[in-house]
C-alpha positions in Angstrom: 58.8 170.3 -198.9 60.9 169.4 -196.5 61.1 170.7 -192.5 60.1 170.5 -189.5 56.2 170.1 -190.5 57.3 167.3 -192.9 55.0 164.3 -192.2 56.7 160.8 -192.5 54.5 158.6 -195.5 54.5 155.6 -193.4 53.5 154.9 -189.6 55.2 153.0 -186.9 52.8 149.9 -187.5 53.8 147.3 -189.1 52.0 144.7 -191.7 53.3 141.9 -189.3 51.9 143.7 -185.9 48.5 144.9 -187.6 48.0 141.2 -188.7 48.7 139.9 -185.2 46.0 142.8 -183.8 43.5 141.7 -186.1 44.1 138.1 -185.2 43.6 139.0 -181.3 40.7 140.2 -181.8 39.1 137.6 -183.8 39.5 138.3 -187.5 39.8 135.0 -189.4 41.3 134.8 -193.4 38.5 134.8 -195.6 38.6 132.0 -197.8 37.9 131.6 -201.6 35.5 128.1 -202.6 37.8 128.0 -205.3 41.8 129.2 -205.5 41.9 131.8 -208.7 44.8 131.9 -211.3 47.9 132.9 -210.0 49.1 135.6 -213.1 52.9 134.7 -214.2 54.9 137.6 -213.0 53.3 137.2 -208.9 53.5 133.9 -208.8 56.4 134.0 -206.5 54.6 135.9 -203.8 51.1 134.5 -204.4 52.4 131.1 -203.8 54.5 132.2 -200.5 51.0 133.6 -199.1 49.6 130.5 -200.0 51.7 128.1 -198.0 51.9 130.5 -194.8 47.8 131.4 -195.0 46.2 128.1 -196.8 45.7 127.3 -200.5 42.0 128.8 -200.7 42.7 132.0 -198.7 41.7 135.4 -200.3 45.0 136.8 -200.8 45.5 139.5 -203.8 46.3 139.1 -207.5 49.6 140.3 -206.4 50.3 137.9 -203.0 50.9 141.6 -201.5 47.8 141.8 -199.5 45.3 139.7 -197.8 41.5 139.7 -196.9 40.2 139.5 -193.7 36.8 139.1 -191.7 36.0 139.8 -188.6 33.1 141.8 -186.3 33.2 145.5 -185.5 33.5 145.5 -181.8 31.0 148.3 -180.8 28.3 147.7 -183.5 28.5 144.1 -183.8 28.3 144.4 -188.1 30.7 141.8 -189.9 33.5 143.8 -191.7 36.1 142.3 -194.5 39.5 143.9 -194.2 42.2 144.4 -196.6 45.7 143.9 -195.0 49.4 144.2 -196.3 51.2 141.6 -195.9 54.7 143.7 -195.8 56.4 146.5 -195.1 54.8 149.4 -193.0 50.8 151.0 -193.3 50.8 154.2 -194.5 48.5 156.6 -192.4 45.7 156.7 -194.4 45.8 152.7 -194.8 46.2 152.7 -190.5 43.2 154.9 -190.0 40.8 153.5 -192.3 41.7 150.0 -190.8 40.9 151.7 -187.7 37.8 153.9 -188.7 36.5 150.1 -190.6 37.5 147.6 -187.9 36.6 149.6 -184.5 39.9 148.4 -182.9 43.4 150.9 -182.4 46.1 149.3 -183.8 49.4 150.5 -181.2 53.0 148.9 -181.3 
């Protein structure tokens, strides 16, 4: 349906700008003790997250997405994140990075 109450899929944040927010705030990459397998047909992008995040970093099956961890700023709890490492966050993916890291992620 399209028209004037047509809702865009994607927000105006960015991977790259949700990454830095995260950063700012004192999210770190979680780490693996040991690096997994990288499956044949990601390789590519698995091994391009590895040289820009670290060789033990908790980046996806895919290389697509990264894990990190960080403290919820009003309640203190440590929280793990899921981020994209491309393209733009959807608006379910923004607000539940929101709603699970206590911060408000703004261009």
């Amino acid at each position: 349906m399209k028209g004037n109450d047509f809702k865009k899929q994607t927000s105006t944040i960015s991977a790259a700008r949700a990454l830095q927010v995260l950063q700012e705030a004192g999210f770190i990459v979680a780490t693996y003790s040991e690096a997994p397998e990288v499956k044949k047909a990601y390789r590519k992008d698995v091994l391009a997250a590895r040289r820009r995040f670290g060789e033990l970093a908790a980046i996806s099956a895919t290389g697509r997405s990264l894990t990190m961890i960080g403290r919820h700023p009003e309640t203190g709890q440590v929280v793990d994140v899921l981020v994209p490492l491309e393209d733009m966050l959807g608006h379910g993916a923004l607000e539940s990075l929101q709603k699970k890291t206590g911060l408000v992620f703004t261009q």
